[in-house]
C-alpha positions as CSV (number, residue, x, y, z in Angstrom):
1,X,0.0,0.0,0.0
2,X,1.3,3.2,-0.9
3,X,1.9,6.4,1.5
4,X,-0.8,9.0,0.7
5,X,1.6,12.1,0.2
6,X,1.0,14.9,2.9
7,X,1.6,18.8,2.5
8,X,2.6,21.3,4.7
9,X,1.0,25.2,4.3
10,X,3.8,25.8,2.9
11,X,3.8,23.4,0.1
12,X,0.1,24.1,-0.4
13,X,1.0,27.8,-0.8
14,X,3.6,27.1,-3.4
15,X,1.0,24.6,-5.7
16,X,-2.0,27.5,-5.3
17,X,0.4,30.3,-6.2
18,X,-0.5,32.3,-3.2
19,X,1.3,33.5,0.1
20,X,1.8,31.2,3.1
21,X,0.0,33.8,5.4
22,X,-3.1,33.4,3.0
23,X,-2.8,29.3,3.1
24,X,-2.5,29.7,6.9
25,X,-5.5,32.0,7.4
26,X,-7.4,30.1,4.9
27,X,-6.8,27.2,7.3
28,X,-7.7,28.8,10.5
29,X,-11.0,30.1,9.2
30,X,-12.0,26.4,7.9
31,X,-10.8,24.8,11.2
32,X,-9.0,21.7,9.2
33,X,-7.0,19.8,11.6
34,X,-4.0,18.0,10.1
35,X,-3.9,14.5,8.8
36,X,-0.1,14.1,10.6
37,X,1.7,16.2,12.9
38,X,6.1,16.0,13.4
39,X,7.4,18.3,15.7
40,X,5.6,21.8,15.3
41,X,4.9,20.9,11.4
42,X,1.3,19.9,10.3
43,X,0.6,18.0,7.3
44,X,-2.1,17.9,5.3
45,X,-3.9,15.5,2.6
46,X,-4.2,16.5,-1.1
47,X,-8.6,17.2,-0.3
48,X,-7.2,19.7,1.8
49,X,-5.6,21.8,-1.0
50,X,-9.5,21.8,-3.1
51,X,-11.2,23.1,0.3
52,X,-8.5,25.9,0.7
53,X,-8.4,26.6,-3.1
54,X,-12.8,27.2,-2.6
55,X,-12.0,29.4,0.4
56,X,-8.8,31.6,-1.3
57,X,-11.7,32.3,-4.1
């Protein structure tokens, strides 16, 4: 089974185009909790990136 491939805000940021502050606050507003947490990063699943992509609109 493969490893479903997890982003962090800043990766997100970088595939939408926008600022990491806007991925960030995008997030907050939402309330999405990440799919994995290591140390103080959060990850988060690719139907993560359509929700905040609806929300940056």
């Amino acid at each position: 089974m493969a490893e479903e491939k997890l982003f962090t805000a800043g990766n997100i940021a970088k595939e939408l185009g926008v600022s990491d502050a806007k991925v960030k606050k995008a997030i907050q507003e939402l309330k999405l909790e990440p799919t994995a947490k290591k140390g103080v990063c959060n990850y988060y699943s690719k139907d993560v990136i359509t929700k905040i992509k609806k929300a940056l609109k």
